[in-house]
TORKOL-4160 file (C-alpha; in steps of 0.2 Angstrom, whole numbers, padded with zeros to 4 digits, m for minus):
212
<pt num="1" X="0043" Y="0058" Z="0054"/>
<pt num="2" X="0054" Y="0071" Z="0049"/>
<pt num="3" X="0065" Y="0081" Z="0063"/>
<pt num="4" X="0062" Y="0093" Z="0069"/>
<pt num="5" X="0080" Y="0101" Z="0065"/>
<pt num="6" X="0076" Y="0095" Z="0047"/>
<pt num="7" X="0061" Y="0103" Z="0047"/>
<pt num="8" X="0064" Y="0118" Z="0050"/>
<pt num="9" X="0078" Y="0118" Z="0036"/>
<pt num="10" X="0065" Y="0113" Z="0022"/>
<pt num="11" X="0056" Y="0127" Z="0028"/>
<pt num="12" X="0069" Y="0139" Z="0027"/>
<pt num="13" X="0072" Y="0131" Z="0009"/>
<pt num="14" X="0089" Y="0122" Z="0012"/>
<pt num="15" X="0095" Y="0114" Z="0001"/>
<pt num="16" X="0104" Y="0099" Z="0008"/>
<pt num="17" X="0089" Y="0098" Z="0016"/>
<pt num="18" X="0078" Y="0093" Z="0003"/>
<pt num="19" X="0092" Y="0084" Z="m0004"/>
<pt num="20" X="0092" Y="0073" Z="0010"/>
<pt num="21" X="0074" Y="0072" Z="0010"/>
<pt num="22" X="0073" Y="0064" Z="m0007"/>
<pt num="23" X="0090" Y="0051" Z="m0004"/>
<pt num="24" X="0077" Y="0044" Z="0010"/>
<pt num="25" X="0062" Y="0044" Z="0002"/>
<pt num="26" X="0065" Y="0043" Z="m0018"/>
<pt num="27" X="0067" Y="0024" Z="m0020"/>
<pt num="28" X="0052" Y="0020" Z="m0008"/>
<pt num="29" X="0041" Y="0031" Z="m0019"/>
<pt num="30" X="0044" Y="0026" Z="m0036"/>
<pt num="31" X="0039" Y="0007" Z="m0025"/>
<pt num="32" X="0023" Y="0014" Z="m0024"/>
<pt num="33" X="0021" Y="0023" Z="m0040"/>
<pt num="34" X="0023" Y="0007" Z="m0049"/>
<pt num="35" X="0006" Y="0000" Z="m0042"/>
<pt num="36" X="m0002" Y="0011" Z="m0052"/>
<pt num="37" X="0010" Y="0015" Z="m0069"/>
<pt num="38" X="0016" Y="0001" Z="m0080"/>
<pt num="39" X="0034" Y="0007" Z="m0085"/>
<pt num="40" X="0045" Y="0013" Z="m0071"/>
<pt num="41" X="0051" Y="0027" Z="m0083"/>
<pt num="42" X="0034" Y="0033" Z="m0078"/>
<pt num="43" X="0034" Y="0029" Z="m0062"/>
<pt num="44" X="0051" Y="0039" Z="m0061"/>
<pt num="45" X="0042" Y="0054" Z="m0071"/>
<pt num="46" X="0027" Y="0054" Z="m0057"/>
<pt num="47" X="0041" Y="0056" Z="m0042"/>
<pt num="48" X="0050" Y="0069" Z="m0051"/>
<pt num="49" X="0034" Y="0079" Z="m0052"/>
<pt num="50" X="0031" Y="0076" Z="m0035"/>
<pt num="51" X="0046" Y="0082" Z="m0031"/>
<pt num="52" X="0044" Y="0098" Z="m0037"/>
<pt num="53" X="0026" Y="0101" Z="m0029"/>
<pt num="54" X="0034" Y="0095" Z="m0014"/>
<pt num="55" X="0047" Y="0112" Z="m0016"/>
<pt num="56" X="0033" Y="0122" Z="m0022"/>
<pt num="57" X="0022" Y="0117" Z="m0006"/>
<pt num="58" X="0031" Y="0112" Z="0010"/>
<pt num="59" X="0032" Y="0130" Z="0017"/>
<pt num="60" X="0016" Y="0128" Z="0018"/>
<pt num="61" X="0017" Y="0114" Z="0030"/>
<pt num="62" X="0017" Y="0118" Z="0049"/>
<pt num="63" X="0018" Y="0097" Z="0059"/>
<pt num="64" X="0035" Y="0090" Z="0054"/>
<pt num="65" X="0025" Y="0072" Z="0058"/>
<pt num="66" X="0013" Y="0077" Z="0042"/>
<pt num="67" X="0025" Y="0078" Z="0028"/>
<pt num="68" X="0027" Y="0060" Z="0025"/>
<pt num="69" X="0008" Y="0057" Z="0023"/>
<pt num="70" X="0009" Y="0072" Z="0014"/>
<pt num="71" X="0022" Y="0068" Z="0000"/>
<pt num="72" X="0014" Y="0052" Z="m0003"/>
<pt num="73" X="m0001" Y="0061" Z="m0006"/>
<pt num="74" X="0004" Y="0069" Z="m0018"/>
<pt num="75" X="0015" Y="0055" Z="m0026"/>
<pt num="76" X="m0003" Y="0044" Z="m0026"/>
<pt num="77" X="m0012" Y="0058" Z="m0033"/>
<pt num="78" X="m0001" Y="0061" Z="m0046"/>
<pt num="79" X="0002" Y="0042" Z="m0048"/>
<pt num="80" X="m0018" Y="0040" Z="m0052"/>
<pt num="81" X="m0018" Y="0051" Z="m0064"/>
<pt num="82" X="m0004" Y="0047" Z="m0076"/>
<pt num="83" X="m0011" Y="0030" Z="m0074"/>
<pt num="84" X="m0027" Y="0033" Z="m0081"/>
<pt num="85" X="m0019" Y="0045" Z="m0094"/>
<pt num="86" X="m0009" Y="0030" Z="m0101"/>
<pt num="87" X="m0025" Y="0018" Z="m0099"/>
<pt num="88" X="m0020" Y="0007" Z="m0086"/>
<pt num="89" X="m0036" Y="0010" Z="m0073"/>
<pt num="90" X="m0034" Y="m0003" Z="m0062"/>
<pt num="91" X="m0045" Y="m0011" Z="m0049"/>
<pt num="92" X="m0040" Y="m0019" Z="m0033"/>
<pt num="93" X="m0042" Y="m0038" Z="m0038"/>
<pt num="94" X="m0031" Y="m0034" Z="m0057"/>
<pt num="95" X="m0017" Y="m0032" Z="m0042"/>
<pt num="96" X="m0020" Y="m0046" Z="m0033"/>
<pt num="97" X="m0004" Y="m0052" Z="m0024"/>
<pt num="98" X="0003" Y="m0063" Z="m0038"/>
<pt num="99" X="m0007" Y="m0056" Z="m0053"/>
<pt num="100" X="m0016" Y="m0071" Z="m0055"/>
<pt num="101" X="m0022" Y="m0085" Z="m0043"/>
<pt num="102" X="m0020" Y="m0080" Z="m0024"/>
<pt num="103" X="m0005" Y="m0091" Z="m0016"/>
<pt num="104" X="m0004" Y="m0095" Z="0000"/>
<pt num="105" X="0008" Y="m0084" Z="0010"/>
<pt num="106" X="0015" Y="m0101" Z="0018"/>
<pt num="107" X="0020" Y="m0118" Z="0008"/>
<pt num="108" X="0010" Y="m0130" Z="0012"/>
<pt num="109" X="0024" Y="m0141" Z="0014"/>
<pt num="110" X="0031" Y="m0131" Z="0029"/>
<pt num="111" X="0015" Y="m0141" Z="0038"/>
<pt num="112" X="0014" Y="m0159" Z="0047"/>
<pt num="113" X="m0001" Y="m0170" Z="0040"/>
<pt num="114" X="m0010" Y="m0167" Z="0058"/>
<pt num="115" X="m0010" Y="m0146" Z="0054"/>
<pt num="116" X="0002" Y="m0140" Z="0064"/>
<pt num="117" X="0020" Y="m0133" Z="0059"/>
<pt num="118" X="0033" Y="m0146" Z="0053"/>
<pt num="119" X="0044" Y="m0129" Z="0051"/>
<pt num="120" X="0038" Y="m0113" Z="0057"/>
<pt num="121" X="0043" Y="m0097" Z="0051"/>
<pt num="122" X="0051" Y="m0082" Z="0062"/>
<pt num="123" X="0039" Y="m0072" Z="0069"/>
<pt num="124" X="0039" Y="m0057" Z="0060"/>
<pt num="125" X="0044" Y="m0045" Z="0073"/>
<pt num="126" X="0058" Y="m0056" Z="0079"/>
<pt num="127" X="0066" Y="m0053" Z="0063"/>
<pt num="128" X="0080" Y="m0040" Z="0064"/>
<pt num="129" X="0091" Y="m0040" Z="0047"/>
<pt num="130" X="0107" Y="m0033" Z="0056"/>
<pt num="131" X="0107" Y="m0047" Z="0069"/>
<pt num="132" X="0101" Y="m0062" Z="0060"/>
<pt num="133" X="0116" Y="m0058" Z="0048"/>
<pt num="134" X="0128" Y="m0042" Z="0047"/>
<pt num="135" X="0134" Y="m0030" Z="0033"/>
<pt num="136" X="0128" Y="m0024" Z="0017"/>
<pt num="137" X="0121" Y="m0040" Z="0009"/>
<pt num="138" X="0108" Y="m0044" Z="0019"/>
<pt num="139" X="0100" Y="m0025" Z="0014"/>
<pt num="140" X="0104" Y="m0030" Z="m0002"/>
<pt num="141" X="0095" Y="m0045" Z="m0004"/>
<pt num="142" X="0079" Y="m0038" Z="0005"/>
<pt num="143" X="0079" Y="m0025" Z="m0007"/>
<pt num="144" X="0078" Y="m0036" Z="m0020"/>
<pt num="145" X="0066" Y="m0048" Z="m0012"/>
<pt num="146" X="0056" Y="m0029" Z="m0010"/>
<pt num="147" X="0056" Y="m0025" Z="m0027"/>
<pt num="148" X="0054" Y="m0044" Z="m0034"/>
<pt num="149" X="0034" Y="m0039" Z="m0023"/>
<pt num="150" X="0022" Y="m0037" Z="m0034"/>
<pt num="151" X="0016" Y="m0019" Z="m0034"/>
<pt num="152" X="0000" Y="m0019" Z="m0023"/>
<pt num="153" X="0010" Y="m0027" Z="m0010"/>
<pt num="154" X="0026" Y="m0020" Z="m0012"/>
<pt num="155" X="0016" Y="m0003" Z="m0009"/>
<pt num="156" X="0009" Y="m0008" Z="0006"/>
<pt num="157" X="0025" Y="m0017" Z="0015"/>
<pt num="158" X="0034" Y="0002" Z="0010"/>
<pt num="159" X="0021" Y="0011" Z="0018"/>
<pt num="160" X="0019" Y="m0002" Z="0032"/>
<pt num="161" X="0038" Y="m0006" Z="0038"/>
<pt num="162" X="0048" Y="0008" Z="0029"/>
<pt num="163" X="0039" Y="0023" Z="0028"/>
<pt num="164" X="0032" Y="0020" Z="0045"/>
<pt num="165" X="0012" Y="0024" Z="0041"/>
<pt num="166" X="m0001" Y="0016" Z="0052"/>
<pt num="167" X="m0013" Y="0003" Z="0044"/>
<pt num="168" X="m0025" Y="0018" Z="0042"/>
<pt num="169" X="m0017" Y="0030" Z="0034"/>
<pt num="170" X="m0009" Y="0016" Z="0021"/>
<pt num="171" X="m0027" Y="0013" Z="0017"/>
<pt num="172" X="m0033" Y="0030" Z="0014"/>
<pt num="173" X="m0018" Y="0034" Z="0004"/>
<pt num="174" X="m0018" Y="0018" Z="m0007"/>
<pt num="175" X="m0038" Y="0017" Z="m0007"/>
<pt num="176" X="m0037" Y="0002" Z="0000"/>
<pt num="177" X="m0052" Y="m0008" Z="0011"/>
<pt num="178" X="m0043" Y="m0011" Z="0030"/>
<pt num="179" X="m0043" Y="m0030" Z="0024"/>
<pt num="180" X="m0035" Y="m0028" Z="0009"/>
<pt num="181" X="m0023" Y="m0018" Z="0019"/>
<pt num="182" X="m0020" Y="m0032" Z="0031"/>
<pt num="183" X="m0021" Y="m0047" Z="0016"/>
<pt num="184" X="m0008" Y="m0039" Z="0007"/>
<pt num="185" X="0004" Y="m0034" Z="0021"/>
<pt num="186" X="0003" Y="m0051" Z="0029"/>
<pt num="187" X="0007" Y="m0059" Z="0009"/>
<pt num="188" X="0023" Y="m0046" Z="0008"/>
<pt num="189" X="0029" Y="m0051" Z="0026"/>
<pt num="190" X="0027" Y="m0070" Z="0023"/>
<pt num="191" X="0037" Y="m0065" Z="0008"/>
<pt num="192" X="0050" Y="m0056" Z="0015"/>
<pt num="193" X="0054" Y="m0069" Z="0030"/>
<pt num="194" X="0056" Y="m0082" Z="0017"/>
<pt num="195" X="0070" Y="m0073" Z="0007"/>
<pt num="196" X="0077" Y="m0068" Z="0023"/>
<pt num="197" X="0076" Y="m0086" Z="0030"/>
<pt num="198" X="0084" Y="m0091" Z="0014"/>
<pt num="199" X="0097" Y="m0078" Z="0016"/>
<pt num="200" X="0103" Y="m0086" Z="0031"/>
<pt num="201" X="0099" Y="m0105" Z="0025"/>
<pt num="202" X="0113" Y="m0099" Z="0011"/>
<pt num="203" X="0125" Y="m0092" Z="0024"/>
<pt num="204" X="0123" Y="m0107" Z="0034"/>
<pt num="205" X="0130" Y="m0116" Z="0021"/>
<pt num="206" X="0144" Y="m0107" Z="0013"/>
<pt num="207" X="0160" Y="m0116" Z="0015"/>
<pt num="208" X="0170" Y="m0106" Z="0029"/>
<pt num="209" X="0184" Y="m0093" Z="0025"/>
<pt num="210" X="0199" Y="m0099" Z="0022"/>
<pt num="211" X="0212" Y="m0094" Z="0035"/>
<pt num="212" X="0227" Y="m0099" Z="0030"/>
């Protein structure tokens, strides 16, 4: 969702507008290009044209709530085709969440022998990065564990929790099946409570400052 304020700027051609606009947005798009592109040298060409039908375009736009779908739009649109240009078509199971044999989004070891949790994760919308643990690291680290996602589900989790797109317009712009949608959401989040459980599993046991 784009301000209002904001809006009207792009409209008007500011450019610190648009400037801001890609600083938001630029890194979460070249995540989702890569489901689609081998290189990230392509996947950065792909935003960068994007970009520029984005300037040529958005004074065309009228609902400030529409310019995100419409960007990534565009993005995907563009995305499909370099992929196919460089011969790397893919279908939904070649981006299966590990690229191979499904995992399961839990260790099994985190379960007693009778099926129920030995050690059960955080619920997902308890997790909160700034309170669990402070500063720049912790973004740091889920940035990482986001990019470390492989690419269907890294695209997905951007749309989902960054981008802030509803389940159905994830699928529509991915070309996703609504169950795809949710297997591969539910894969990135168990993914991302891990590392962030690990994050504070690691702070947990850091010696403590020396005051002295």
């Amino acid at each position: 969702m784009i301000e209002p304020q904001s809006f009207e700027a792009l409209l008007q051609g500011d450019e610190q507008a648009f400037r801001a606009l890609i600083r938001r947005h630029h890194a979460n798009m070249i995540a989702v290009a890569m489901r689609y592109v081998r290189e990230r040298a392509a996947a950065e060409d792909v935003v960068q044209e994007t970009w520029m039908a984005v300037f040529r375009g958005v004074a065309k736009l009228r609902d400030p709530a529409a310019v995100v779908g419409w960007i990534y739009a565009i993005l995907v649109n563009k995305a499909r085709t370099r992929g196919k240009r460089d011969r790397r078509t893919l279908t939904f199971s070649d981006l299966d969440a590990d690229g191979g044999p499904s995992q399961p989004a839990v260790s099994p070891d985190r379960f007693a022998a009778n099926g129920r949790w030995s050690n059960p994760p955080l619920p997902w919308d308890d997790i909160d990065p700034e309170r669990i643990v402070g500063g720049r690291q912790i973004w740091a680290h889920l940035g990482a564990a986001i990019e470390a996602l492989p690419p269907a589900q890294r695209a997905v989790i951007v749309m989902r929790e960054i981008e802030g797109q509803d389940a159905a317009s994830t699928c529509d712009l991915l070309g996703l099946s609504e169950a795809n949608q949710r297997v591969l959401l539910h894969r990135a989040r168990a993914r991302l409570r891990q590392a962030l459980e690990d994050i504070v599993a690691m702070k947990g046991d850091a010696p403590a400052a020396d005051k002295t």
